[in-house]
DOVOLO-736767 format. One record per residue: residue in three letters; y, x, z of N, C-alpha, C in turn. Coordinates in steps of 0.05 Angstrom, whole numbers, plus 5000, padded with zeros to 4 digits. Layout:
// DOVOLO-736767
<r ALA <Y X Z> <Y X Z> <Y X Z>> ...
***
This chain:
// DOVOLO-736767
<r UNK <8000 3874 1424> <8028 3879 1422> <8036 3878 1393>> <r UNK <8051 3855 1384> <8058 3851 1355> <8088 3876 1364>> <r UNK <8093 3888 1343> <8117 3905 1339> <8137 3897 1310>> <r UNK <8167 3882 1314> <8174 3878 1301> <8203 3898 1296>> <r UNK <8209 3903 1267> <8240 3911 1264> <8255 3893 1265>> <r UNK <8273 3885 1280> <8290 3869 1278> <8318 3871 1272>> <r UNK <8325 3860 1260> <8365 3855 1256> <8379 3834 1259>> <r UNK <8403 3828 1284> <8409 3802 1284> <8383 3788 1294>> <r UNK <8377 3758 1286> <8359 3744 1293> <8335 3743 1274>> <r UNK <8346 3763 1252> <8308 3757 1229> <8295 3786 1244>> <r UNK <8267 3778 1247> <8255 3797 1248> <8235 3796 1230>> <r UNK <8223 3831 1223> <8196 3835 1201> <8177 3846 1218>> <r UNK <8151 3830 1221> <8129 3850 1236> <8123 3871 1222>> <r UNK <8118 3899 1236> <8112 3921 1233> <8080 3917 1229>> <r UNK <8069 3923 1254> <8044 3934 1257> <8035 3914 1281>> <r UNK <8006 3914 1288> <7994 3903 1305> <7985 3917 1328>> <r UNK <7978 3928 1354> <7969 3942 1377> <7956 3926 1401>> <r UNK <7923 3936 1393> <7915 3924 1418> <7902 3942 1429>> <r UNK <7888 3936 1455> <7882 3962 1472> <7878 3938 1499>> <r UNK <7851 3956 1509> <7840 3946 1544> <7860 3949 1563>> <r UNK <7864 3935 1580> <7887 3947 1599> <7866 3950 1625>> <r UNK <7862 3959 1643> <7848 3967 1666> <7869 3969 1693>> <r UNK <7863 3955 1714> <7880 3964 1730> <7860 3973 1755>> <r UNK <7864 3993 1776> <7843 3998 1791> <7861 4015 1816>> <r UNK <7865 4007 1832> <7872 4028 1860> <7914 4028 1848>> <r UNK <7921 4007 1844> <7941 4020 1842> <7958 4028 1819>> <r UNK <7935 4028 1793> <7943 4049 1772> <7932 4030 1747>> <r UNK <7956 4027 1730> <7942 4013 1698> <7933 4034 1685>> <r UNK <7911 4039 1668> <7916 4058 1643> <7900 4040 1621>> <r UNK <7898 4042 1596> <7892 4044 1572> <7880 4049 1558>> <r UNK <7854 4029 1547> <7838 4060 1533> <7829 4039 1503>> <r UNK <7817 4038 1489> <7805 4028 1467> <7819 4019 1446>> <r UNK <7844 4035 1445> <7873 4022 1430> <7870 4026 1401>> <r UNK <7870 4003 1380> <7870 4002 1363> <7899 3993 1340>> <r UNK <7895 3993 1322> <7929 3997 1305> <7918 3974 1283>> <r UNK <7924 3954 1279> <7918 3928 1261> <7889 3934 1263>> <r UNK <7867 3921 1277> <7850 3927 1279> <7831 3952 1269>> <r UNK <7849 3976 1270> <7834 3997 1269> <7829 4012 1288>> <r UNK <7804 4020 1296> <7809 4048 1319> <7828 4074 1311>> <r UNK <7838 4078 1332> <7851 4103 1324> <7838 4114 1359>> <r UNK <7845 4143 1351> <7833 4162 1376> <7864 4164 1395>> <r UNK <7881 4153 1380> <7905 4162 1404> <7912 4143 1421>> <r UNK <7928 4150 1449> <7940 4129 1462> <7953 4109 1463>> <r UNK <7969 4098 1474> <7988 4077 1474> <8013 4095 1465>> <r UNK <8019 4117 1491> <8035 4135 1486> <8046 4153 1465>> <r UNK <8023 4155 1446> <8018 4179 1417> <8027 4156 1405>> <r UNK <8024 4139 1404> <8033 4117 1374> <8066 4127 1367>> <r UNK <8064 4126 1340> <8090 4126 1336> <8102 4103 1331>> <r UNK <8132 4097 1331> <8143 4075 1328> <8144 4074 1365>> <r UNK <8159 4042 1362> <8167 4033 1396> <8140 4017 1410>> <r UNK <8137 4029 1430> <8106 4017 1456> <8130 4013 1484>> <r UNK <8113 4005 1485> <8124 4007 1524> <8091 4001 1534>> <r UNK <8095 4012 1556> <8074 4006 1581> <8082 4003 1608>> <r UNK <8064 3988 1628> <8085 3986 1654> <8077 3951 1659>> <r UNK <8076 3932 1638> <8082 3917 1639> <8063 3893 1660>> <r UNK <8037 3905 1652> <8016 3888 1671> <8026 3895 1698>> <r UNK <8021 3917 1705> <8032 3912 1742> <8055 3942 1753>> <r UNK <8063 3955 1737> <8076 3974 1758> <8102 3969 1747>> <r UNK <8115 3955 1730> <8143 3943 1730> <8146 3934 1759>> <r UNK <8126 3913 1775> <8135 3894 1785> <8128 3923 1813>> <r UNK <8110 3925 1815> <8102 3942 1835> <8124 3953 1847>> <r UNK <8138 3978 1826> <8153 3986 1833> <8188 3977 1832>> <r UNK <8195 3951 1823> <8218 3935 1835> <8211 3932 1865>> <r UNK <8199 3924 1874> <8193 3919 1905> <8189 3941 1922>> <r UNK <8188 3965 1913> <8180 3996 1921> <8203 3991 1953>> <r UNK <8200 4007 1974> <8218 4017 1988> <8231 4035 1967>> <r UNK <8223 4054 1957> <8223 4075 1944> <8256 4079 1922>> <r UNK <8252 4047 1906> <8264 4042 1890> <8298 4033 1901>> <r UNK <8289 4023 1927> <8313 4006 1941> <8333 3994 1925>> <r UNK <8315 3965 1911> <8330 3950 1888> <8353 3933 1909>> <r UNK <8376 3920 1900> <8393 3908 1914> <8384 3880 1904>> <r UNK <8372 3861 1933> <8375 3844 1918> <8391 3814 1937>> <r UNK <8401 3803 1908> <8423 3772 1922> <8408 3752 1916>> <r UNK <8414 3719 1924> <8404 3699 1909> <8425 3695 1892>> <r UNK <8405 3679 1862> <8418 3676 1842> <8420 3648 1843>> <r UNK <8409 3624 1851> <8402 3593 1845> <8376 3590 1846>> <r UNK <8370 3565 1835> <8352 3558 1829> <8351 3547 1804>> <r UNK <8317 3550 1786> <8317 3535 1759> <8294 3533 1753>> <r UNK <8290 3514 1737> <8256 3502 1725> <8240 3517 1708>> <r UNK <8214 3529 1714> <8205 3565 1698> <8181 3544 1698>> <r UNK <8162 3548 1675> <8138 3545 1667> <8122 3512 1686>> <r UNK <8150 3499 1677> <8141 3466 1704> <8150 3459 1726>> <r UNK <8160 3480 1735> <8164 3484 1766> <8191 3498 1777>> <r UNK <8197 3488 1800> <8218 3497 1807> <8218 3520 1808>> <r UNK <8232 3548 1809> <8236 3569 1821> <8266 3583 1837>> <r UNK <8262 3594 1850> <8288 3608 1863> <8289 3625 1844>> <r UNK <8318 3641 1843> <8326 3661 1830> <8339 3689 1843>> <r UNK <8338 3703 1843> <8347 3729 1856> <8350 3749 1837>> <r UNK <8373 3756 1837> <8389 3780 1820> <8389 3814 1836>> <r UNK <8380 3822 1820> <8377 3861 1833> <8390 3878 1814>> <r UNK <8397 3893 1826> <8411 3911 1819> <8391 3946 1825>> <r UNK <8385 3964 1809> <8368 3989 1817> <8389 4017 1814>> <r UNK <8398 4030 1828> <8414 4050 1815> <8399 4077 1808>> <r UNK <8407 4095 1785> <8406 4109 1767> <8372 4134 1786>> <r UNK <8390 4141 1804> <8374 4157 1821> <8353 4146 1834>> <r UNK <8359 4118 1838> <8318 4113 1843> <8301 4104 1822>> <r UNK <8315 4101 1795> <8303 4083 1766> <8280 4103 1770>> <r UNK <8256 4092 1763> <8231 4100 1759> <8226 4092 1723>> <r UNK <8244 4069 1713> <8229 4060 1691> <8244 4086 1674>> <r UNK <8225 4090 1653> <8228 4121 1635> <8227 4115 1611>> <r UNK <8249 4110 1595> <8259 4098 1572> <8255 4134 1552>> <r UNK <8242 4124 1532> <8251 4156 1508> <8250 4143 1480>> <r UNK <8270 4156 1467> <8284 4159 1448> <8283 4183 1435>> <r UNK <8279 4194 1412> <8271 4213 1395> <8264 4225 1424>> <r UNK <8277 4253 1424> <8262 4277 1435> <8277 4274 1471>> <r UNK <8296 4253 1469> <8301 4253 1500> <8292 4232 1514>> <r UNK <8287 4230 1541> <8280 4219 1559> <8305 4213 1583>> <r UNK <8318 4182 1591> <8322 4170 1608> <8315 4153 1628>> <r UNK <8314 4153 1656> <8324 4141 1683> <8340 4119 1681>> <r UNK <8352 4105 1667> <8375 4087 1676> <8373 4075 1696>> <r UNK <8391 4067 1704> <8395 4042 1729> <8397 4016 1704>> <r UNK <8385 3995 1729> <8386 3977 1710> <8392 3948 1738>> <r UNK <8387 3930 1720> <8396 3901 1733> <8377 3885 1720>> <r UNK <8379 3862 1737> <8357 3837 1718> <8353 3814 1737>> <r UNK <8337 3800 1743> <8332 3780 1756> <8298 3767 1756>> <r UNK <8299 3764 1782> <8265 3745 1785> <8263 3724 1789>> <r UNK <8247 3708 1779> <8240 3684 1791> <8220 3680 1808>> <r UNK <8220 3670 1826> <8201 3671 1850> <8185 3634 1866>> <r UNK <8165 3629 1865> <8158 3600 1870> <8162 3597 1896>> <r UNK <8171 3584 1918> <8181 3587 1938> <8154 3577 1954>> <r UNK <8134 3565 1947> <8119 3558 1957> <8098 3575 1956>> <r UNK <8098 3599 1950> <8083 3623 1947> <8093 3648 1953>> <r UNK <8122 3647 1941> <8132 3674 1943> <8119 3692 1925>> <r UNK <8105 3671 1899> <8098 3696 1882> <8115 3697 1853>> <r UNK <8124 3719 1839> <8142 3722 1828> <8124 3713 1798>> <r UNK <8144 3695 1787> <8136 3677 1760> <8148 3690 1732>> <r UNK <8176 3705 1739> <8187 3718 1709> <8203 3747 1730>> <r UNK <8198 3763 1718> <8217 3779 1712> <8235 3792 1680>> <r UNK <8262 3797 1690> <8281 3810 1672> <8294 3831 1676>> <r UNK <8292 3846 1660> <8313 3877 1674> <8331 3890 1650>> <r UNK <8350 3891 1654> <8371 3908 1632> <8380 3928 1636>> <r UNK <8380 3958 1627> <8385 3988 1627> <8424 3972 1629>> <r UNK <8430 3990 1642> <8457 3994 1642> <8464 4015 1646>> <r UNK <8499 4017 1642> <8511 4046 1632> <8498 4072 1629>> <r UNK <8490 4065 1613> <8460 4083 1588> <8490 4107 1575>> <r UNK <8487 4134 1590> <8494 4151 1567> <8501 4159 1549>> <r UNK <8533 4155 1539> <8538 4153 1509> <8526 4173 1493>> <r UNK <8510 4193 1499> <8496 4206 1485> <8460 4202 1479>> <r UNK <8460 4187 1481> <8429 4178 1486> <8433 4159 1462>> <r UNK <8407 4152 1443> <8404 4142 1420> <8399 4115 1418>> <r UNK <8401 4107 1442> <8393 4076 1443> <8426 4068 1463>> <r UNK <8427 4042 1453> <8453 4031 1481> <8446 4001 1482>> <r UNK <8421 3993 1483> <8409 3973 1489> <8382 3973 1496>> <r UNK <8367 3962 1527> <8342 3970 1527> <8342 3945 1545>> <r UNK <8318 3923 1538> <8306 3900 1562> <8284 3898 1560>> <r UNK <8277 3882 1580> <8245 3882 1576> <8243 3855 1601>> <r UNK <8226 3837 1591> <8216 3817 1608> <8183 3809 1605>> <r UNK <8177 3802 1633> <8151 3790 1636> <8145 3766 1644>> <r UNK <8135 3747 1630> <8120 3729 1647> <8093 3724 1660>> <r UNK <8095 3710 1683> <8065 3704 1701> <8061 3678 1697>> <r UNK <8035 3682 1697> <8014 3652 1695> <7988 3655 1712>> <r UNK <7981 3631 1721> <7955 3625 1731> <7928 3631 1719>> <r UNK <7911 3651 1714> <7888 3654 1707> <7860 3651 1721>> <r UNK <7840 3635 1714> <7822 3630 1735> <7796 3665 1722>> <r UNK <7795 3666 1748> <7768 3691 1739> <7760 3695 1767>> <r UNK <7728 3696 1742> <7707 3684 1769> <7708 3663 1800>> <r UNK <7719 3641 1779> <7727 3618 1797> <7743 3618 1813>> <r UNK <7764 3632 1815> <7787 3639 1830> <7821 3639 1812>> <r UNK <7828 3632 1826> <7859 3621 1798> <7873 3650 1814>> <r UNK <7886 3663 1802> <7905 3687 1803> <7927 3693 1777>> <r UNK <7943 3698 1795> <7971 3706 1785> <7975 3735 1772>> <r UNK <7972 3725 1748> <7975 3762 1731> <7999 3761 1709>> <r UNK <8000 3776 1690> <8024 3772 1668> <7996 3755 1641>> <r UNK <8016 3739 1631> <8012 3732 1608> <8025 3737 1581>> <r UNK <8050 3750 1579> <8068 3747 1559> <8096 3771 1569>> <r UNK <8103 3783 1550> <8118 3807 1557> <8134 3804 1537>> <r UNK <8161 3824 1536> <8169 3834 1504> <8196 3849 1516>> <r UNK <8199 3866 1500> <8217 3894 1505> <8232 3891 1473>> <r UNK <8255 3902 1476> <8279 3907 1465> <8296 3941 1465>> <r UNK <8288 3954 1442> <8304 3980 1447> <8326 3980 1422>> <r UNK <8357 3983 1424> <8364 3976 1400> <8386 4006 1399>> <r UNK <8383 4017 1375> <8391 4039 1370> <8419 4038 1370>> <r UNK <8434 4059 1379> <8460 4057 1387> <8477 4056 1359>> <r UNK <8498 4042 1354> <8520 4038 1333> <8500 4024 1317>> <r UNK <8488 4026 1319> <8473 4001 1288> <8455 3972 1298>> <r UNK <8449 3959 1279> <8445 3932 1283> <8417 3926 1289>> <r UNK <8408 3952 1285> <8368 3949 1286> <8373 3957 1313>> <r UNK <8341 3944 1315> <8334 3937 1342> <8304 3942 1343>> <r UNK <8289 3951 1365> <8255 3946 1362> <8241 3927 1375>> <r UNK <8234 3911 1368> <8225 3879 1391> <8196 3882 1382>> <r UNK <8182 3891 1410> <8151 3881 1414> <8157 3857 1432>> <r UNK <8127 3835 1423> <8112 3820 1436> <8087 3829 1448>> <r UNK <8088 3822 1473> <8068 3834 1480> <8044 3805 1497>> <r UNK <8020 3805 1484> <8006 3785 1505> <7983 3794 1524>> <r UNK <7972 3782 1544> <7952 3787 1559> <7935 3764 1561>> <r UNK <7912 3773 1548> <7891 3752 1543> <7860 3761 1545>> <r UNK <7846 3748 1556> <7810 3759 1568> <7807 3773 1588>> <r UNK <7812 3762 1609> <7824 3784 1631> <7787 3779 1645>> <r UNK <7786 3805 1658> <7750 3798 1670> <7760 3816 1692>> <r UNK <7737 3813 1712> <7742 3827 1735> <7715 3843 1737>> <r UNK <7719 3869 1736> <7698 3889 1746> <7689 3899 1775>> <r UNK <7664 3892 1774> <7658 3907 1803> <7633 3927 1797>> <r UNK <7636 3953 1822> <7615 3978 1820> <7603 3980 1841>> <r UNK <7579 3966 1840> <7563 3978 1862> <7547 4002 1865>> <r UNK <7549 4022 1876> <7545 4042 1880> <7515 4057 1903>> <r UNK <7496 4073 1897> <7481 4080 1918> <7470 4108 1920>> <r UNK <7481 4126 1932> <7469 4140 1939> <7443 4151 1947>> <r UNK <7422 4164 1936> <7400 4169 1943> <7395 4202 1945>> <r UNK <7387 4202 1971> <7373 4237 1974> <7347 4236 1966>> <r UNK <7340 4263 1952> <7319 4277 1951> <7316 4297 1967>> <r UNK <7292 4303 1977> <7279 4321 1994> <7262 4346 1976>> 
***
């Protein structure tokens, strides 16, 4: 995750963030996170400056939730990474937002909006986009997006659909700065645990 300050269209890289992503039953977490190739003992979370997490799989997870009950329309169709895709526009309101935006010492819910792209010949989703809306005039940010893209990865001889490329946008309210991470997904391996039980007598 490159982390840049941005203003307008120049941006200055900050700092560098990498870290294992693990996904297992459901659940991403994080562990071996380093700060321009240093170890540090803290999380994704403890970093200071702007992170996001979410992005490998419970963004998408939870757009599709019953839970969430996103609204969704068709948008068209358009050409994503070669290929055709359909488009569909959603809408999430405030009271089912799961995504958890914070800013100094407060924490927001927004409802938000965005759009997917979807390969029709799969039905598997190729980009997502989502934009916080009517954010709070008291809350420190009044700009928040975040998009992902999917790509084909082969592991262990098998081609699968995961994220390759991310990047989030938090931009501080009344002023021109903004925080823009890039975020990539690269070395992806698949773990398996075989397990055996043995009694002693």
């Amino acid at each position: 995750m490159e982390r840049y300050a941005q203003q307008g269209e120049d941006k200055r890289l900050l700092d560098l963030v990498s870290a294992e992503v693990t996904y297992n039953k459901g659940q991403e977490s994080y562990r071996n996170v380093k700060l321009d190739q240093h170890p540090t003992d803290k999380g994704i979370e403890q970093l200071n400056g702007s992170w996001s997490v979410g992005e490998f799989a419970s963004t998408l997870l939870d757009l599709f939730s019953p839970y969430t009950d996103a609204q969704f329309q068709p948008g068209g169709v358009s050409r994503i990474a070669g290929q055709y895709a359909k488009i569909y526009d959603f809408r999430v309101r405030s009271e089912n937002s799961h995504w958890r935006v914070q800013a100094e010492s407060q924490t927001l819910h927004p409802a938000y909006q965005g759009s997917v792209w979807v390969d029709p010949e799969t039905a598997r989703v190729l980009r997502i986009e989502m934009q916080a809306v009517t954010i709070p005039s008291e809350f420190p940010m009044d700009r928040v997006e975040s998009a992902v893209d999917y790509s084909y990865v082969t592991i262990a001889g098998a081609s699968v659909l995961l994220p390759a490329h991310a990047e989030s946008l938090g931009c501080e309210r009344g002023s021109p700065g903004c925080s823009h991470n890039t975020i990539d997904f690269r070395n992806y391996h698949e773990f398996k645990v075989n397990s055996r039980i043995v009694g002693v007598k």
